[in-house]
C-alpha atoms as one frame of an Amber mdcrd trajectory, in Angstrom:
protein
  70.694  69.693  94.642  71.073  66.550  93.231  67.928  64.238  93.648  64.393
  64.689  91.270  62.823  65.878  94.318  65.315  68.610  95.375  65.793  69.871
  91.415  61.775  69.814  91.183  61.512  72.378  93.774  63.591  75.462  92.278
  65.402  73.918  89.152  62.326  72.687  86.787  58.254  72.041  87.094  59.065
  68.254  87.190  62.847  66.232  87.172  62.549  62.524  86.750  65.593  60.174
  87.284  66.493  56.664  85.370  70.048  55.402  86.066  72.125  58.633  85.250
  69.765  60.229  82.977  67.729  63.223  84.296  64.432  64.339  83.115  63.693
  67.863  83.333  60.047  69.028  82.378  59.498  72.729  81.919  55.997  73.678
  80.972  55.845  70.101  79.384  58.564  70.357  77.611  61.403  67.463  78.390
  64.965  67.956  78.156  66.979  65.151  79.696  70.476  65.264  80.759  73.101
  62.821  82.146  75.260  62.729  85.544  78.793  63.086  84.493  80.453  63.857
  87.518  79.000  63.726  91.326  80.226  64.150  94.280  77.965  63.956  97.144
  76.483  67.141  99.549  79.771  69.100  97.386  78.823  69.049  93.276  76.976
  67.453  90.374  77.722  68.017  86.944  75.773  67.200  84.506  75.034  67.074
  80.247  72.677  68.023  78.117  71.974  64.792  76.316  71.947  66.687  72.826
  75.016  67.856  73.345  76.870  64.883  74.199  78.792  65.471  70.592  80.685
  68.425  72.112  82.310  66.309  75.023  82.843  66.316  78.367  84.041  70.169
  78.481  80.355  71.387  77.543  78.226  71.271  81.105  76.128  72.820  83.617
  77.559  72.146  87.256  75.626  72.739  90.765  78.536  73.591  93.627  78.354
  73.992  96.965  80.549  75.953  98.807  81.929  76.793 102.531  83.533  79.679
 103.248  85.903  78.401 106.347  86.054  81.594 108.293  82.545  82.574 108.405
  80.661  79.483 107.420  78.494  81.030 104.790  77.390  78.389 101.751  77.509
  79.808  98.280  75.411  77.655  95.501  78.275  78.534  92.304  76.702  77.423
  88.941  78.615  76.781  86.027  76.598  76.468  82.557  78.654  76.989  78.949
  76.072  78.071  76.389  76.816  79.892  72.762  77.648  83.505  73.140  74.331
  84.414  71.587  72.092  82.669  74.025  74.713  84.337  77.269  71.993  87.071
  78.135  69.201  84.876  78.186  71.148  82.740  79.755  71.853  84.628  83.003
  68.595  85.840  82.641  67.098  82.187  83.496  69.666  81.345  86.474  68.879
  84.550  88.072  65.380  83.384  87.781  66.055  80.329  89.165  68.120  80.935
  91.974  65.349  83.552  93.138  63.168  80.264  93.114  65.415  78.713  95.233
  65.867  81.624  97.601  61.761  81.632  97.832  62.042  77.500  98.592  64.741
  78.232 101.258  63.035  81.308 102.806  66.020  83.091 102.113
């Protein structure tokens, strides 16, 4: 969930990595974000590098979770976007995580 590899499978075509910067490539198209918060085999958060002017409190966020009585992992994503964009939105992580189901064999 967290390393170019990993992300390239499910998340985008192609994710590069320089320091704390992420490259995501979607049909050629580069959008790069930075690691804000990390914390290893539980969450990354990162930010859209264009939208470093809205702070800290504007990111998308990878979670894993453990449920301690029946040990069942739960991927929670958090993403803000504009109110206008919330449909297509959803629309893209559903895609996604149905990528990531097919990578999983889930």
């Amino acid at each position: 969930m967290s390393t170019p590899g990993g992300l390239s499978e499910w998340f985008a075509d192609d994710v590069n990595l320089r320091g704390k910067i992420f490259s995501f490539i979607w049909n050629g198209v580069e959008q790069k974000a930075r690691v804000i918060q990390k914390k290893d085999n539980k969450y990354i958060r990162f930010q859209w590098l264009d939208e470093e002017n809205k702070g800290e409190n504007i990111y998308f966020e990878f979670r894993i979770t453990i449920d301690e009585l029946t040990s069942d992992v739960a991927l929670m994503i958090t993403d803000f976007v504009d109110e206008d964009e919330e449909e297509d939105s959803v629309e893209l992580w559903n895609t996604q995580i149905a990528e990531l189901s097919h990578v999983l064999g889930i």
